[in-house]
DSSP file (Angstrom, degrees, kcal/mol; ACC not computed):
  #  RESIDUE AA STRUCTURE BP1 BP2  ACC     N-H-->O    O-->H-N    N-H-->O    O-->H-N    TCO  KAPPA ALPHA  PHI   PSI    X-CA   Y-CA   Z-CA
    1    1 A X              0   0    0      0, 0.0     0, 0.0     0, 0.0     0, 0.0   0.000 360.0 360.0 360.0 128.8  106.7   54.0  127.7
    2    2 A X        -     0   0    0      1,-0.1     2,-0.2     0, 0.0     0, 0.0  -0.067 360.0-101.9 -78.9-167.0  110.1   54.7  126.0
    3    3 A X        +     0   0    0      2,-0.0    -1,-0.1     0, 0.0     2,-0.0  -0.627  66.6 157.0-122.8  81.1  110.6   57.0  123.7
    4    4 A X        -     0   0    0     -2,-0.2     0, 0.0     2,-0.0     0, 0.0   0.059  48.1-119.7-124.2 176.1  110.5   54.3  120.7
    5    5 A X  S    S+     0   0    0      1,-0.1    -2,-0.0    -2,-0.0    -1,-0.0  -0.721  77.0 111.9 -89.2  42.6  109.6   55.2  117.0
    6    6 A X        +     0   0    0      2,-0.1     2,-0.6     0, 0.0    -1,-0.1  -0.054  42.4 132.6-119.4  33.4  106.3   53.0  116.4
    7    7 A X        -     0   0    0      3,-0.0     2,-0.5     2,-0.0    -2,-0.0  -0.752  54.9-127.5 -76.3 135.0  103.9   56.2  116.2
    8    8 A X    >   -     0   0    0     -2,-0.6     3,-0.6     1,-0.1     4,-0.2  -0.825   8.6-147.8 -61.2  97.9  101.6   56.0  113.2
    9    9 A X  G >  S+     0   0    0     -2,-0.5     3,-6.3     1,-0.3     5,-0.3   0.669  77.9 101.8 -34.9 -45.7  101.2   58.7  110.8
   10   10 A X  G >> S+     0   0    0      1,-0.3     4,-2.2     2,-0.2     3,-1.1   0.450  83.7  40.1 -22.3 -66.2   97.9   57.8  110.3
   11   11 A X  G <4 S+     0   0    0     -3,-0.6    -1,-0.3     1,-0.2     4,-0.2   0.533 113.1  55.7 -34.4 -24.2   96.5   61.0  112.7
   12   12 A X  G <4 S+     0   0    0     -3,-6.3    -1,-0.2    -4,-0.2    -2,-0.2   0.844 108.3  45.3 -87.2 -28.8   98.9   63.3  111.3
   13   13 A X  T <> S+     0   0    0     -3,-1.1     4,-1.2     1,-0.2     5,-0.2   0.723 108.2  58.6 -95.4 -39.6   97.8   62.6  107.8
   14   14 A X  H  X S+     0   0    0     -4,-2.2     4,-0.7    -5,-0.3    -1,-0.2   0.774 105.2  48.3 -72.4  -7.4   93.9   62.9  108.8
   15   15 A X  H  > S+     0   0    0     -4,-0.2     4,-0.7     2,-0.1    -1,-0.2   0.514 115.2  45.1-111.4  -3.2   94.2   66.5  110.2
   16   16 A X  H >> S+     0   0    0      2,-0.2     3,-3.7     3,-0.1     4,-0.7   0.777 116.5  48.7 -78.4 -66.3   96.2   67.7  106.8
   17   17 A X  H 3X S+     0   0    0     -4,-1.2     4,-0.8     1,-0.4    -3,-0.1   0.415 112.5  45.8 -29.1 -44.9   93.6   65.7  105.0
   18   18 A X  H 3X S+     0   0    0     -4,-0.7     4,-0.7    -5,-0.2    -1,-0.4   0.646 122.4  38.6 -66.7 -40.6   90.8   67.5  107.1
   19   19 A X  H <X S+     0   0    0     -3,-3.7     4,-2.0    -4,-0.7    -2,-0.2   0.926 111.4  52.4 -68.6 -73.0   92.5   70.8  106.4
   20   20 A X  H  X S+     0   0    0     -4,-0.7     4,-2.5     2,-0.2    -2,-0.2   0.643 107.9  54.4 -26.5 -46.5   93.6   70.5  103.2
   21   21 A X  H  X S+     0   0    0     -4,-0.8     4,-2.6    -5,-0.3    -2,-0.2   0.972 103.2  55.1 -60.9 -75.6   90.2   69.6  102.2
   22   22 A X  H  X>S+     0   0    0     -4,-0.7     4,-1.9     2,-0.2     5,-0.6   0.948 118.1  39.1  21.1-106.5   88.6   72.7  103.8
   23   23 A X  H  X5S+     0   0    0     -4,-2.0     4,-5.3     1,-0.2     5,-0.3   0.916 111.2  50.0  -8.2 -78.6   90.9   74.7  101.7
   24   24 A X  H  X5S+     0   0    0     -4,-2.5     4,-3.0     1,-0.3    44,-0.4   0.829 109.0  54.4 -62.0 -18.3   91.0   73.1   98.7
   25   25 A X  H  X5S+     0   0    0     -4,-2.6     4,-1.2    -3,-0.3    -1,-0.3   0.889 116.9  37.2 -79.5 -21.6   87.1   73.1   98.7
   26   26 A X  H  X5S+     0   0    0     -4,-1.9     4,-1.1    -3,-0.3     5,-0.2   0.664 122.0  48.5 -99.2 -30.5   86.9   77.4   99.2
   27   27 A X  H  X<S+     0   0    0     -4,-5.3     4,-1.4    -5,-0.6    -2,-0.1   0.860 108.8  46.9 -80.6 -33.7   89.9   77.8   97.0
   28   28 A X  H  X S+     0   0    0     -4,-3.0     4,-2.0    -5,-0.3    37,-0.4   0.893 114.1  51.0 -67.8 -33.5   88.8   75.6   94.0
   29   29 A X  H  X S+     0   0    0     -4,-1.2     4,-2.0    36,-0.3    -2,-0.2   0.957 116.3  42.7 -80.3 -29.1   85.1   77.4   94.1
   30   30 A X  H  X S+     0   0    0     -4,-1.1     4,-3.4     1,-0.2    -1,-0.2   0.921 117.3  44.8 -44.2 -52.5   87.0   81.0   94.1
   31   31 A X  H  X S+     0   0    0     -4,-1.4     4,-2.4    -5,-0.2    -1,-0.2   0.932 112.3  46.7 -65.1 -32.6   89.2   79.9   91.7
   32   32 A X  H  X S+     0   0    0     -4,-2.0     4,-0.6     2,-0.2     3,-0.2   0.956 108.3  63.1 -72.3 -67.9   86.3   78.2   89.5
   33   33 A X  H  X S+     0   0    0     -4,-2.0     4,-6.9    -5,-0.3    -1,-0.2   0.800 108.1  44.5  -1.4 -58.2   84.2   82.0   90.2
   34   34 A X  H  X S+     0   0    0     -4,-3.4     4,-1.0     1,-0.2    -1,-0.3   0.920 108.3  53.8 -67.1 -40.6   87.1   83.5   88.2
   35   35 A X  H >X S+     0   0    0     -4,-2.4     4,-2.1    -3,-0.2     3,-0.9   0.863 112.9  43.4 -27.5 -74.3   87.0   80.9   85.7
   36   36 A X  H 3X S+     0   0    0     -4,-0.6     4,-1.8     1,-0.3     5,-0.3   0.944 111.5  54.8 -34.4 -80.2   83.1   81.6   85.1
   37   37 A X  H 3X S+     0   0    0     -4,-6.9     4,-1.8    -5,-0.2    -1,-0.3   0.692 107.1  48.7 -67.9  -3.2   83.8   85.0   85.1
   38   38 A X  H <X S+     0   0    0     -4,-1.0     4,-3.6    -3,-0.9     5,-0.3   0.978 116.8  43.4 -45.7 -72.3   86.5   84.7   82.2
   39   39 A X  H  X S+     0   0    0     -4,-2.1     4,-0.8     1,-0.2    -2,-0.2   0.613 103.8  60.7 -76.4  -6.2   84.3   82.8   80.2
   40   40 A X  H ><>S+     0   0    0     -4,-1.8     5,-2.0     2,-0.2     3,-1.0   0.935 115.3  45.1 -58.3 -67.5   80.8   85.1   80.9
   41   41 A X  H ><5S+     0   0    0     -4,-1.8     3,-3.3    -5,-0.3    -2,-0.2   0.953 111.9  49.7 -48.0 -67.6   83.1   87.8   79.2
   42   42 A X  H 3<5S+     0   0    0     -4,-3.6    -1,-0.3     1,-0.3    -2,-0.2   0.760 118.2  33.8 -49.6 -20.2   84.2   85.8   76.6
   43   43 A X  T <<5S-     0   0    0     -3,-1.0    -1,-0.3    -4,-0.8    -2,-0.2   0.056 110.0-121.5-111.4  24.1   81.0   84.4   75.4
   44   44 A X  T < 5 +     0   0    0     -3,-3.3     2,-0.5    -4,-0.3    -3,-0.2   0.756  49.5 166.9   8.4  59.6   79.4   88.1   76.4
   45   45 A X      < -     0   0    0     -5,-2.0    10,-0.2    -6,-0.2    -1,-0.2  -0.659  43.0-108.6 -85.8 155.2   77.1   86.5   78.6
   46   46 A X        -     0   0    0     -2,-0.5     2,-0.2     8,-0.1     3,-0.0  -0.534  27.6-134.1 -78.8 145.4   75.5   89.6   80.7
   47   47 A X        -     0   0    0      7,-0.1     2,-0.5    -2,-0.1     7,-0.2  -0.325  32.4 -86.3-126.3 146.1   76.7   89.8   84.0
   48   48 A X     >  -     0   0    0      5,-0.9     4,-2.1    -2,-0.2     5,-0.1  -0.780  37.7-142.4 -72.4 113.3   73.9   90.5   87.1
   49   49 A X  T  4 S+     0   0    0     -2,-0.5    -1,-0.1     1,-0.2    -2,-0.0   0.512  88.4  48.0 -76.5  -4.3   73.6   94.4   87.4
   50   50 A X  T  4 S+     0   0    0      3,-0.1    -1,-0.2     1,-0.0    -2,-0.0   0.846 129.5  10.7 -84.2 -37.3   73.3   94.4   91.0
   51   51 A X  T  4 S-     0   0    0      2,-0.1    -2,-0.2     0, 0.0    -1,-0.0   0.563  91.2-124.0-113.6  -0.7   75.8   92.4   92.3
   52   52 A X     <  +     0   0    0     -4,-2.1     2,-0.2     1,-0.2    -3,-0.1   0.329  53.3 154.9  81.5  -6.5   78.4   91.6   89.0
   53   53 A X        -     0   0    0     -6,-0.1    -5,-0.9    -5,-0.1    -1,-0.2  -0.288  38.1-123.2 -70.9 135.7   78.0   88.2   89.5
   54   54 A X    >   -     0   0    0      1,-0.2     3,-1.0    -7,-0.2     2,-0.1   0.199  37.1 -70.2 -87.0 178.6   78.7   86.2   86.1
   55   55 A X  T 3  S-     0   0    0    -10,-0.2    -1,-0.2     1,-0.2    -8,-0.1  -0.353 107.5  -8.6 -75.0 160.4   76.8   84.1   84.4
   56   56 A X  T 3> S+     0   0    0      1,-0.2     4,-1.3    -2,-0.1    -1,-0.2   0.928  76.8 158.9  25.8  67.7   76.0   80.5   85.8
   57   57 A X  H <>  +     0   0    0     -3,-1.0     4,-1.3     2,-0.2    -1,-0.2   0.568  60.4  61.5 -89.7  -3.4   78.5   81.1   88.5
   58   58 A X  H  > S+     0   0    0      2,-0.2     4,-1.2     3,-0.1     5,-0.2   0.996 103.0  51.9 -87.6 -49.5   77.1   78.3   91.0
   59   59 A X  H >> S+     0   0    0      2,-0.3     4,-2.7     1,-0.2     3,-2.0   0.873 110.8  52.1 -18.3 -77.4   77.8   75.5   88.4
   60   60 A X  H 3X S+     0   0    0     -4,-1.3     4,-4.7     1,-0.4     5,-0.2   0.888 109.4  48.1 -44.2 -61.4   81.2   76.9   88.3
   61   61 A X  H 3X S+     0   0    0     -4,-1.3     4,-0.9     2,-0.2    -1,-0.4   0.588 107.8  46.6 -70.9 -10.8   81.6   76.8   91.7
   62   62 A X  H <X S+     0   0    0     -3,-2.0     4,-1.6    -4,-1.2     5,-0.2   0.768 118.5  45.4 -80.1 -39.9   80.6   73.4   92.8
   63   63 A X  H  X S+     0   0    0     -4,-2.7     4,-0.5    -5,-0.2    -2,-0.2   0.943 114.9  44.7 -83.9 -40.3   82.5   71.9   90.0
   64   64 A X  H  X S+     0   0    0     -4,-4.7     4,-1.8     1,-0.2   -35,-0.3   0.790 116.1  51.3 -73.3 -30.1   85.4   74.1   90.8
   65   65 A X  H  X S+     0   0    0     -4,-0.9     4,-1.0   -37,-0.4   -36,-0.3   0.852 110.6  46.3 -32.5 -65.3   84.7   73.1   94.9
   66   66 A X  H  < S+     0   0    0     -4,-1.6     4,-0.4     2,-0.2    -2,-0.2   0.442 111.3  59.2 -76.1  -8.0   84.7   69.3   94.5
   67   67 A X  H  X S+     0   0    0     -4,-0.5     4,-1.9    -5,-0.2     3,-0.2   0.960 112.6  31.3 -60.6 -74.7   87.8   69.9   92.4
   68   68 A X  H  X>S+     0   0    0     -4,-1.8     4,-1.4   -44,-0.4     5,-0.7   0.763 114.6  65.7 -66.7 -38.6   90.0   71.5   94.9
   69   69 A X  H  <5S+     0   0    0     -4,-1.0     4,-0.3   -45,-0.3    -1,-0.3   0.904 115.6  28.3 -71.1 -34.5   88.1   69.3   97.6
   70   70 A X  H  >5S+     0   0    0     -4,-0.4     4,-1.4    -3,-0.2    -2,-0.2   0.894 122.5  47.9 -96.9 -50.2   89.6   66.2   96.0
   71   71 A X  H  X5S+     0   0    0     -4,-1.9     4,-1.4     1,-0.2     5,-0.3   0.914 104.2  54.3 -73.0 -20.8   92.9   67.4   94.4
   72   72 A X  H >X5S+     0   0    0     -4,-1.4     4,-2.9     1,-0.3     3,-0.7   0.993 112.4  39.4 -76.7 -42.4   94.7   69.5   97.3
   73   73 A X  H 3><S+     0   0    0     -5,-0.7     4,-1.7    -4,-0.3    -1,-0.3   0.807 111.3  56.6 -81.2  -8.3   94.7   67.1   99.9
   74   74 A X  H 3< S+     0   0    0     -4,-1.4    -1,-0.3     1,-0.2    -2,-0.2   0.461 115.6  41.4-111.0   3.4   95.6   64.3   97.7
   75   75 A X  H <X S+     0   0    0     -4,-1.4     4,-1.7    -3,-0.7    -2,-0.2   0.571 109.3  54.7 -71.4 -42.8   98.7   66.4   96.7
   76   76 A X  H  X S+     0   0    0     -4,-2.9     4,-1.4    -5,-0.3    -2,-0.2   0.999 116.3  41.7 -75.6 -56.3   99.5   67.6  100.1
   77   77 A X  H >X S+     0   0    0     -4,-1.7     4,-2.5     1,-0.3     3,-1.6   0.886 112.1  53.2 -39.2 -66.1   99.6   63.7  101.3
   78   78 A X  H 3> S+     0   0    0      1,-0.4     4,-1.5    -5,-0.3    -1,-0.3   0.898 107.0  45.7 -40.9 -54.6  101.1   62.7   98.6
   79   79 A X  H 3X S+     0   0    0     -4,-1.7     4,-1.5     1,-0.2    -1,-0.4   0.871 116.3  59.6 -76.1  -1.2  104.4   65.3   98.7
   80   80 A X  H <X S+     0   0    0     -3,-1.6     4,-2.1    -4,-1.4    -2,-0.3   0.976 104.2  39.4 -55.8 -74.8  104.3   64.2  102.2
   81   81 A X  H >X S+     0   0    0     -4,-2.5     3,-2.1     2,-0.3     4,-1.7   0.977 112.7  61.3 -24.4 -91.7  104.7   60.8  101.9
   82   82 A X  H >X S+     0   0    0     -4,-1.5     3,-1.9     1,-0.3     4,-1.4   0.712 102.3  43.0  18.9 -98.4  106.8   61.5   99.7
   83   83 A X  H 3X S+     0   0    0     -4,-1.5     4,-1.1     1,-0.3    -1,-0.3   0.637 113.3  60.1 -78.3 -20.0  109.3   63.5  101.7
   84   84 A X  H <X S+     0   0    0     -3,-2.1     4,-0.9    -4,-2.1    -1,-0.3   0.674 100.0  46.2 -32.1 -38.2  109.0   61.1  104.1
   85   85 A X  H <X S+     0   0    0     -3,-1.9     4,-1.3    -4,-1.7    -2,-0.2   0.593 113.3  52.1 -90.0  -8.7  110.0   58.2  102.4
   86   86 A X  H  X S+     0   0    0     -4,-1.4     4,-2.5    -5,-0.5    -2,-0.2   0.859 108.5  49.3 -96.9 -33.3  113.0   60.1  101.1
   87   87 A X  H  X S+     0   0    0     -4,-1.1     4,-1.9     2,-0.2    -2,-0.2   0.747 115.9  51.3 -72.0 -38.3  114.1   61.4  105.1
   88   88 A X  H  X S+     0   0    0     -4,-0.9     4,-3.0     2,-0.2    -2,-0.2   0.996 111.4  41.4 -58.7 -80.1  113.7   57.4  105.8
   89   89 A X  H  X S+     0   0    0     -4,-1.3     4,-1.0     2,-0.2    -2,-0.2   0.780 109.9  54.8 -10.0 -67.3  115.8   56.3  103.0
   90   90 A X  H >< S+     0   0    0     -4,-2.5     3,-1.0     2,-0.2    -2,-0.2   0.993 113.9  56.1 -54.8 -61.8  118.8   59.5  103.8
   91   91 A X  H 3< S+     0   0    0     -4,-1.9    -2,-0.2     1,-0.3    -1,-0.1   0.745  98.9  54.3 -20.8 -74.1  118.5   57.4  107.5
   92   92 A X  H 3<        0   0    0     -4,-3.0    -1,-0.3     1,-0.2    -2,-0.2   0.668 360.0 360.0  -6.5 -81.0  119.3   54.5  106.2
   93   93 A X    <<        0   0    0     -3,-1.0    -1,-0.2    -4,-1.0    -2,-0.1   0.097 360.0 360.0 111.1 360.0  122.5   55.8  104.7
């Protein structure tokens, strides 16, 4: 085996994907959390006196979860690609 250029992204792109996903899904429901608790204030819905947690914060957070789970990795690929096709292209010349 030489040391040729035919590898396939394909694997490289499935463990951001896998990663990214991961991420996006714990970052979008955090992010959503804050969201929730914005709009608790604003709408003076009462907050849970034991633990602070706002109102209808699980809602928030699965929609804000399947949010991040879809958009982050399909952004990280993307500028990947991306900057790939543009490092192909400078080759070129």
């Amino acid at each position: 085996m030489s040391g040729g250029a035919t590898e396939t992204p394909r694997p490289h792109y499935f463990g951001i994907g896998c990663f990214t996903t991961f991420i996006g899904f714990v970052g979008g429901g955090m992010i959503a959390v804050l969201i929730a608790k914005v709009v608790g204030a604003a709408t003076k819905c009462a907050s849970d006196k034991d633990t602070g947690a706002p109102c209808n914060w699980y809602v928030f957070w699965l929609y804000g979860a399947i949010i991040g789970a879809v958009v982050v990795p399909t952004v990280a690929i993307t500028l990947l690609r991306r900057s790939r096709r543009r490092l192909e292209n400078s080759e070129r010349g």
